[in-house]
C-alpha positions in Angstrom: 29.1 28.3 16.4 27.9 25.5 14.2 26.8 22.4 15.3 26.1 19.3 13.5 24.8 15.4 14.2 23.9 13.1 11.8 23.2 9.0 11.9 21.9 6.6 10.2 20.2 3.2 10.8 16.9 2.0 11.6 13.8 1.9 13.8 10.9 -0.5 13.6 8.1 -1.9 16.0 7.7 -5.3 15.9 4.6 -6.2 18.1 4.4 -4.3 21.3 8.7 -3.6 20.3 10.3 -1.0 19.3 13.9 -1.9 18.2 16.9 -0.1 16.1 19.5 -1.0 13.9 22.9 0.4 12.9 21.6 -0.6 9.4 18.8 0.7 7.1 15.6 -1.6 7.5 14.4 -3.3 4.3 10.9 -3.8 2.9 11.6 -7.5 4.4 13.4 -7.6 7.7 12.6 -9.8 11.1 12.9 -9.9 14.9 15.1 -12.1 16.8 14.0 -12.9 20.2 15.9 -15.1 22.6 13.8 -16.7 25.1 16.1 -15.2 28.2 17.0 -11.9 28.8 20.7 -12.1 26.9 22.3 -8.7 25.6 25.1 -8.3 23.3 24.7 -11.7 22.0 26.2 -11.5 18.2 23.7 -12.8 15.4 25.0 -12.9 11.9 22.3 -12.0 9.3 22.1 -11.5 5.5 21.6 -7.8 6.4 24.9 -7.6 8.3 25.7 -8.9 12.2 23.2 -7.5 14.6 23.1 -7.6 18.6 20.6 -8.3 21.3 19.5 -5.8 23.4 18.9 -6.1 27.4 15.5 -7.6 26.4 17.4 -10.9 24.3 15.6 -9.0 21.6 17.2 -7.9 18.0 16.2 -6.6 14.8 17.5 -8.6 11.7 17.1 -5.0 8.9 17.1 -7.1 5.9 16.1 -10.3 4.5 16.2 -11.4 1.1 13.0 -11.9 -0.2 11.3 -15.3 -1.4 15.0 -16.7 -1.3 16.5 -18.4 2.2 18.1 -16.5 4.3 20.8 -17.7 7.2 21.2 -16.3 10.2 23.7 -17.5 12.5 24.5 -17.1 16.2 27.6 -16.4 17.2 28.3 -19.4 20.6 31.1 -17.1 21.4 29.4 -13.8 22.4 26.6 -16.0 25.0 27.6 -16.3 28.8 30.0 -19.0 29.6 27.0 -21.4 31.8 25.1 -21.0 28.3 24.6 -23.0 25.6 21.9 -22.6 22.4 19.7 -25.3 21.2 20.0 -24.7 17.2 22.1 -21.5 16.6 20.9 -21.7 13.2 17.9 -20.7 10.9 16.5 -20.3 7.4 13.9 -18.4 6.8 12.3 -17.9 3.0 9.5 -14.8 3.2 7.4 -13.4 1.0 8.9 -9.6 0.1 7.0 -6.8 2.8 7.1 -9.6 5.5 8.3 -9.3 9.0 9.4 -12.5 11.0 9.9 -13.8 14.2 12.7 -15.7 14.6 13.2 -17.2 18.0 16.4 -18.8 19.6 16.4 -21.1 22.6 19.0 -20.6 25.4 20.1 -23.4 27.2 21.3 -22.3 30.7 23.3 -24.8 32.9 25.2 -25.4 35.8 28.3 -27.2 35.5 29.7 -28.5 38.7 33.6 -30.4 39.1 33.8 -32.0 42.2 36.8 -33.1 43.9 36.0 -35.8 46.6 37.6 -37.8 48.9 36.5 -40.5 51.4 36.4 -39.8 55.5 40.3 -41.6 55.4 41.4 -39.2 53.2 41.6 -41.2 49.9 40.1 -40.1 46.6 36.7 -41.3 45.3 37.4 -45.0 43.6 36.9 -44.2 39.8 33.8 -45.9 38.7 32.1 -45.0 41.8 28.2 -45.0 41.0 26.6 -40.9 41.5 23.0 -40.5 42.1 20.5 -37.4 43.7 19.1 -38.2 46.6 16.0 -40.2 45.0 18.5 -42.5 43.7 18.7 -41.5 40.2 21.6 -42.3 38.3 23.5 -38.9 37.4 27.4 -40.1 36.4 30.4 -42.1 37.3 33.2 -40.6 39.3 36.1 -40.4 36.7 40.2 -40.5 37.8 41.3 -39.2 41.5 37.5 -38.4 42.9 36.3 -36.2 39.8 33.1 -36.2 39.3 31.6 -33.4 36.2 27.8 -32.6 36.7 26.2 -31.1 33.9 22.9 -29.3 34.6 23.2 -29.1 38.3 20.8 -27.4 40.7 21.7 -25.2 42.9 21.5 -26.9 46.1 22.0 -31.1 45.6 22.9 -34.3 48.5 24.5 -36.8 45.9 24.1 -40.1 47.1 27.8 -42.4 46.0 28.2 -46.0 45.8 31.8 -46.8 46.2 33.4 -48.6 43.4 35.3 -52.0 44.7 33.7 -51.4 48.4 30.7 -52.4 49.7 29.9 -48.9 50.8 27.1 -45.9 50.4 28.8 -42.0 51.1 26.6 -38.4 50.4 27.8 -35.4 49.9 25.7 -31.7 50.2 26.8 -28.9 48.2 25.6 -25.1 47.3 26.7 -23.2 44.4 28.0 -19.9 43.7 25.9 -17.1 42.2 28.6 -17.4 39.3 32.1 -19.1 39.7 35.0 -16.8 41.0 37.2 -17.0 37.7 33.9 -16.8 35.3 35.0 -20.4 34.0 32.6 -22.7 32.5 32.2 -24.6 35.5 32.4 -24.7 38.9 34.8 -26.1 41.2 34.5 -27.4 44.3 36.5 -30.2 47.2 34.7 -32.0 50.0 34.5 -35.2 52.1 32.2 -37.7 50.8 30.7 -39.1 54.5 
């Protein structure tokens, strides 16, 4: 019997890190940390496309050295309730340098609620939506839809009726995640 395995790629310890690549590691070459815990989240590099691991950690294995470099993140490959503050960087480094390249994850919850008063009609469009302190959030748009961006979990919206002289609130409690994996959220009630 013969056996035989061979690879190729890279290892390198960044910090207290030890990550790998699919690709040889240059003289110059970098880290990419996300600041939450994201795998598989596609990062184009001048080295080649690399991925996060299950720490939102990647190793970029090449840079170019004392020229820019671009590094790109691909939107696509983050969770649907995710969003990235600046999925782009340059970085110019001096050759044998190692960088730390940090991306920021936006996480939200986006809610679409469907309300309707106690006699059964939809939510006036216009109608004024606050939190319970009174803040303004949005304005109900067509047949009682109202889109919340950046929800908490638990929330009592407090609604002033458009064209009535009236005040309604409405409780709700999110999913862990929405049943179909959508962007958002949706969700019906009685605005009382």
């Amino acid at each position: 019997s013969n056996y035989s395995v061979s690879g190729s790629g890279g290892i390198a310890m960044v910090g207290k890190n030890i990550l790998f690549s699919p690709l040889p590691v240059g003289q110059t070459f970098g880290m990419i940390a996300m600041n939450e815990r994201l795998a598989n989240v596609a990062i184009s590099t001048p080295g080649g496309t690399t991925w996060t691991d299950w720490r939102g950690l990647a190793l970029v294995p090449q840079l170019p050295a004392w020229r820019p470099g671009n590094l790109d993140l691909n939107t696509e490959t983050l969770p649907k309730k995710s969003d990235v503050n600046n999925g782009h960087h340059t970085v110019t480094l001096a050759r044998g340098s190692v960088k730390r390249i940090n991306y920021t994850v936006l996480t939200s919850r986006r809610v679409l609620l469907d309300l309707t008063l106690s006699d059964g009609t939809p939510l006036p469009r216009g109608s004024k939506v606050m939190d319970h302190q009174g803040e303004m959030l949005t304005i109900a748009i067509d047949n009682g839809l109202i889109y919340l961006n950046n929800s908490p979990e638990k929330a009592t919206l407090l609604i002033d009726v458009a064209g009535r002289n009236k005040r309604c609130s409405f409780t709700y409690q999110l999913d862990d995640q929405p049943e179909d994996g959508g962007p958002y959220q949706k969700m019906s009630g009685v605005c009382i």
